[in-house]
C-alpha positions as CSV (number, residue, x, y, z in Angstrom):
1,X,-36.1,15.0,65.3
2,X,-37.1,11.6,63.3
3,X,-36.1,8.3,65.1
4,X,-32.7,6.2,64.2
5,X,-33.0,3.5,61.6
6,X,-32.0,0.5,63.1
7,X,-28.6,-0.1,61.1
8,X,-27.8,3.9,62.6
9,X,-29.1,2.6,65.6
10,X,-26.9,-0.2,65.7
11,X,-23.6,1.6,64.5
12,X,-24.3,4.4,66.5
13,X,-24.2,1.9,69.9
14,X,-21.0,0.3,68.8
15,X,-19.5,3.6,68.2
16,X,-20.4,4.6,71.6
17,X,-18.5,1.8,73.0
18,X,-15.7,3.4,71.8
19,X,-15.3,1.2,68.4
20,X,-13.7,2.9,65.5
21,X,-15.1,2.8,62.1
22,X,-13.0,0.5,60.6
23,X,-13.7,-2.2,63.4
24,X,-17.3,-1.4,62.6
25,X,-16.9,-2.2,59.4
26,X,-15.3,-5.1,59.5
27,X,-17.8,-6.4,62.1
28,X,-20.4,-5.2,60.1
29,X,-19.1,-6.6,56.9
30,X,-19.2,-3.0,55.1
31,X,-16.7,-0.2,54.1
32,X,-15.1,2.3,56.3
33,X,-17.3,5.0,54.2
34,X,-20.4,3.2,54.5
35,X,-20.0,3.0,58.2
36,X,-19.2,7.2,57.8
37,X,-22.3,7.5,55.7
38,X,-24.4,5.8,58.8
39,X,-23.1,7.7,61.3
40,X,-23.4,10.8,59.4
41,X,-27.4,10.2,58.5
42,X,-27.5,9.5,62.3
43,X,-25.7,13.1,63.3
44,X,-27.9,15.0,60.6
45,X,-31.0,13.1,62.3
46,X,-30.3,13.7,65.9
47,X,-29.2,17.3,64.9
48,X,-25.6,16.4,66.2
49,X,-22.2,17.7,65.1
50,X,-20.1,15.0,65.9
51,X,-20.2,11.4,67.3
52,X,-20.1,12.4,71.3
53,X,-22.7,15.1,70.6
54,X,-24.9,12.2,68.7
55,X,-24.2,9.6,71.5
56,X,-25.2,12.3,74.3
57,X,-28.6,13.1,72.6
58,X,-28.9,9.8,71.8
59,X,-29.0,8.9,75.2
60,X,-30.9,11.6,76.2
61,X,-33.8,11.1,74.2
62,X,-33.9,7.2,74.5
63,X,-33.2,6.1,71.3
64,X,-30.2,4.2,72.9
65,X,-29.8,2.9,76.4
66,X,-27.1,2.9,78.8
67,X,-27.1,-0.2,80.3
68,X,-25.8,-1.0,75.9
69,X,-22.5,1.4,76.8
70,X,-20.4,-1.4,78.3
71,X,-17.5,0.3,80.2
72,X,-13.9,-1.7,80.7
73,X,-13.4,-2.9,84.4
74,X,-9.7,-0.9,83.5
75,X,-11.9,2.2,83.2
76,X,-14.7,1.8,85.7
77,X,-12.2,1.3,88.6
78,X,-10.4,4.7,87.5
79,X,-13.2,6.3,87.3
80,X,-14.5,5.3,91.0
């Protein structure tokens, strides 16, 4: 497995917070595809199917950290 690029890096995190890809785009000032294209080069790179697969071995092989998934207070408390 190579390591993320830092753009896949950085898309991969905000998908991972539960952003879809248009908001990533539009944060990120590109298209909806390009952001599809850079999550895709991220899956293929990871070995990953699909973005909770990618996120999951992300996170398991360090190449993103936890404490970067920020979790709603809404959701923390209903998952206590």
């Amino acid at each position: 497995m190579r390591q993320l690029t830092a753009r896949q890096r950085e898309v991969l995190i905000l998908a991972a917070n539960g952003n879809p890809n248009s908001t990533i785009a539009a944060w990120r000032g590109v298209t909806v595809h390009s952001v599809a294209e850079i999550l895709s080069a991220a899956y293929r790179r990871l070995g990953a199917t699909d973005r909770a697969q990618a996120v999951a071995i992300a996170l398991a092989v360090g190449e993103i950290g936890v404490h970067q998934i920020h979790i709603p207070d809404q959701q923390r408390e209903a998952a206590a």
